[in-house]
C-alpha positions in Angstrom: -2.2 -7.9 -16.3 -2.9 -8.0 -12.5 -5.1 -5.0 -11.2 -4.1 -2.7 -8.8 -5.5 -4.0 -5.6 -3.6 -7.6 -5.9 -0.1 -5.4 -7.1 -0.7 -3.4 -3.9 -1.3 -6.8 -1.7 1.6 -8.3 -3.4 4.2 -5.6 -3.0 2.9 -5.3 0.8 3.4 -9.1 1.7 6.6 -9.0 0.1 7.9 -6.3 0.9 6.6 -6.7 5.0 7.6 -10.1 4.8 3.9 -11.5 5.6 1.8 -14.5 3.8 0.1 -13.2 0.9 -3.2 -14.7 2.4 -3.0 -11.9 5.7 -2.9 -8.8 3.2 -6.6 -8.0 3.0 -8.1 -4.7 2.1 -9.2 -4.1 5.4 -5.9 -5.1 6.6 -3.7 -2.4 8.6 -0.5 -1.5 8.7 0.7 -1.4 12.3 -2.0 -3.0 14.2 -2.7 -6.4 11.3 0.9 -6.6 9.4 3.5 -5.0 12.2 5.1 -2.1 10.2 6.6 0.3 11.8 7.5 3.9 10.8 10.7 2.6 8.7 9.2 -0.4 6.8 5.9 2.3 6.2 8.8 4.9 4.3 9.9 2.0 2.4 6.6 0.7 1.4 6.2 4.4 0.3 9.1 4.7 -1.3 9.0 1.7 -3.6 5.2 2.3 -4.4 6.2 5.5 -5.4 8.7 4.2 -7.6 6.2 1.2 -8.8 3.2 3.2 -9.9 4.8 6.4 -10.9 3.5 8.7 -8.2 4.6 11.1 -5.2 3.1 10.0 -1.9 3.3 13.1 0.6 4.3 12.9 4.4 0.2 14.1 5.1 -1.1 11.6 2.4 1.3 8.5 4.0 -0.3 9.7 7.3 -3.9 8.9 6.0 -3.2 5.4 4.5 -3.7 3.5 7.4 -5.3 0.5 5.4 -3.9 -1.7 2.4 -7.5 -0.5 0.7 -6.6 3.1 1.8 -3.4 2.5 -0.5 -5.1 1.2 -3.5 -8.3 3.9 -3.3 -5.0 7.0 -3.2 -3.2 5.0 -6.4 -7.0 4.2 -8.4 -7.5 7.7 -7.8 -3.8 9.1 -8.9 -4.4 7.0 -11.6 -7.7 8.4 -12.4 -9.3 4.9 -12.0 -13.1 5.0 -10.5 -14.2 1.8 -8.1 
């Protein structure tokens, strides 16, 4: 069973159409991978649906990074780095 840090880096390259090898931690979403406000909702949306949780308009504003992402679903999760 994968973790959740190479789910998150999977579903993101997939789902923003980028190589696998350009979704790092550190990576973010408008200025490193080009998503704009739309493909952000659907990220949302489909992580939501993935893991199980509800992502709010505030919280979606404060993931700015792919690691922002997986620290908001380890914690949700009650997972501790």
């Amino acid at each position: 069973m994968i973790d959740v840090e190479e789910r998150v880096r999977v579903i993101v390259a997939d789902r923003l159409d980028v190589p696998l090898e350009e979704v790092a931690l550190s990576s973010r979403f408008a200025e490193d991978l080009a998503a704009d406000s739309l493909d952000r909702l659907e990220l949302r949306l489909f992580l939501e649906d993935v893991f199980g949780v509800k992502i709010t308009d505030d919280q979606q504003d404060a993931l700015l990074t792919v690691g922002d992402v997986v620290a908001f679903l380890n914690h949700s999760q009650g997972v501790t780095a």
